[in-house]
C-alpha positions, 0 to 999 in steps of 0.5 A: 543518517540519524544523529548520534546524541552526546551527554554533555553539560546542560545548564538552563538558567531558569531566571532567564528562561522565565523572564518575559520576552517582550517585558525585557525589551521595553526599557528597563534598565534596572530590571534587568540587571536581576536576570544578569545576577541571577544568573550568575548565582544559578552558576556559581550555585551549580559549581557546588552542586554538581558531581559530573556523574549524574543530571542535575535539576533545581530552581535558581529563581526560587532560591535566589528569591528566597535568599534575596528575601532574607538578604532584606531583612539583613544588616552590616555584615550579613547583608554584604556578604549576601549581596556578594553571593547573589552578586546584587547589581543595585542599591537595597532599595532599587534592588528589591524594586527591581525584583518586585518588578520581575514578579509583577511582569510574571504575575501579568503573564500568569493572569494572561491565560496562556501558560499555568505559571504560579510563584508563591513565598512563605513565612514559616516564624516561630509563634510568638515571635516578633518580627520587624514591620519592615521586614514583614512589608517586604514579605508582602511585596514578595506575596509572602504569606505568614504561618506561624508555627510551633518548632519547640513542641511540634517540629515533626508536625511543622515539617508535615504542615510545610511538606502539604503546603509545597504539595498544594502549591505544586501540583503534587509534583512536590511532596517533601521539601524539608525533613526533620527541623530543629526545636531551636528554628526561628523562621523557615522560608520557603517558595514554590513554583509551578509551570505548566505550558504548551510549545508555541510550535508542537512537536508531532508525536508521529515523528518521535522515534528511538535513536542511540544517545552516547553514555559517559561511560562508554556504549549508547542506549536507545532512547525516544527522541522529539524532532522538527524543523522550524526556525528559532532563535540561535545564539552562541559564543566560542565554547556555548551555543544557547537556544530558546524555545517559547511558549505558547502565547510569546511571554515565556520560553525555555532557554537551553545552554550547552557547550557544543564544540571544544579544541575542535571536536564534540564533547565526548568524554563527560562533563566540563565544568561552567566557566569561572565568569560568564559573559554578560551579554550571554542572553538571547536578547542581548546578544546584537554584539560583542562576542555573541552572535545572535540568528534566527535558523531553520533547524531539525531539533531533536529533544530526549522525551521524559 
């Protein structure tokens, strides 16, 4: 008998499903406190922004890289209301380090070969405007590039130049990433990301086939379907089962979260909302204890195709 697919709530934490395999088990401590809180800025983030009517696709890892930019270049007030918001686990300083280090690591797989992987950030000032050494070392960490930029006179050729610039940097998968700005901006930033690579186990197109996927509202459609056997690292807690699937060369891998079982029976009447609070152990890597239990499993895995 063929499954019978589910639409139900599908959340991939990018931060976590970007991070190293093998840089995250050496020891460090600090660094990987960042994944933790990003991830739960990526939920807290997705609370805002779903509807539960339609899919939902967005990069936490680029926004909490730009907010964790400005929260920086922040003071009193401000600053601690953004570390609360990105739940900033460490000091400033041993913060940004920590980042730092991230982008380091993924910078090193990049230059690897195996998989096409560039981040890149942006300073977008006002011409003439004078920004603080400090910050602007910080920017270089982050490998910010700086254009200044006339919003006064020219906002809707800024917006054009800032449009090309996210185009470039992605591959054309992007092309307008802001609309009509203000005369009054100050500072815009901005960061791209780009990511292209192959499964470390491929799937055969010879076994995709059409199956019935289950609508929200009722009925099904049939839709192609990926499919293989092999065995990948499972995890799961009461309400969540995550999967993850790596990427050629082992650096990389796409972690899947979904809820699979609730009060007993398959998610079939929409989307629940995440949680208030996520476990912190809700990583593939660390999930050896508590609540979580981590396994390798053979499994037939089916994938909807774009």
């Amino acid at each position: 008998m063929r499954p019978s697919f589910t639409r139900a709530l599908v959340l991939v934490a990018f931060i976590t499903a970007m991070l190293p395999l093998e840089a995250l088990a050496q020891d460090h401590s600090e660094i990987k406190t960042v994944p933790q809180s990003a991830t739960q800025f990526a939920v807290d983030l997705y609370r805002l922004m779903e509807d539960g009517e339609k899919n939902l696709f967005f990069s936490p890892h680029s926004i909490y890289t730009v907010l964790a930019l400005m929260c920086g270049g922040a003071a009193g007030k401000t600053a601690e209301q953004m570390a609360a918001a990105l739940h900033v686990p460490l000091e400033g300083e041993a913060f940004q380090d920590a980042l730092a280090g991230i982008q380091d690591i993924l910078n090193q797989i990049q230059q690897s070969g195996e998989v096409k992987l560039d981040i890149v950030n942006s300073l977008w000032p006002q011409s003439g405007a004078s920004l603080k050494p400090e910050f602007l070392l910080l920017a270089k960490r982050y490998l910010a590039e700086v254009y200044p930029v006339d919003y006064q006179t020219e906002p809707a050729a800024v917006s054009k130049r800032i449009n090309a610039w996210a185009e470039q940097e992605t591959n054309g998968r992007i092309k307008d990433i802001i609309g009509d700005l203000h005369p009054e901006t100050h500072l815009l930033l901005a960061n791209a990301i780009y990511f292209k690579g192959d499964w470390a186990r491929q799937f055969d197109k010879a076994k995709t086939s059409k199956m019935p996927f289950q609508l929200l509202g009722g009925g099904t459609v049939q839709v192609p379907i990926m499919m293989q056997l092999g065995r990948f690292p499972l995890a799961q807690t009461g309400l969540v089962q995550i999967l993850q699937l790596p990427y050629e060369g082992g650096d990389l891998s796409m972690t899947i979260g979904e809820y699979r079982i609730l009060a007993g029976r398959a998610i079939r009447n929409g989307c629940h909302r995440v949680p208030a609070s996520i476990p912190d152990n809700l990583g593939i890597r660390s999930c050896e204890s508590g609540s979580v239990r981590t396994k390798y499993c053979s499994m037939n895995l089916w994938l909807l195709m774009e």
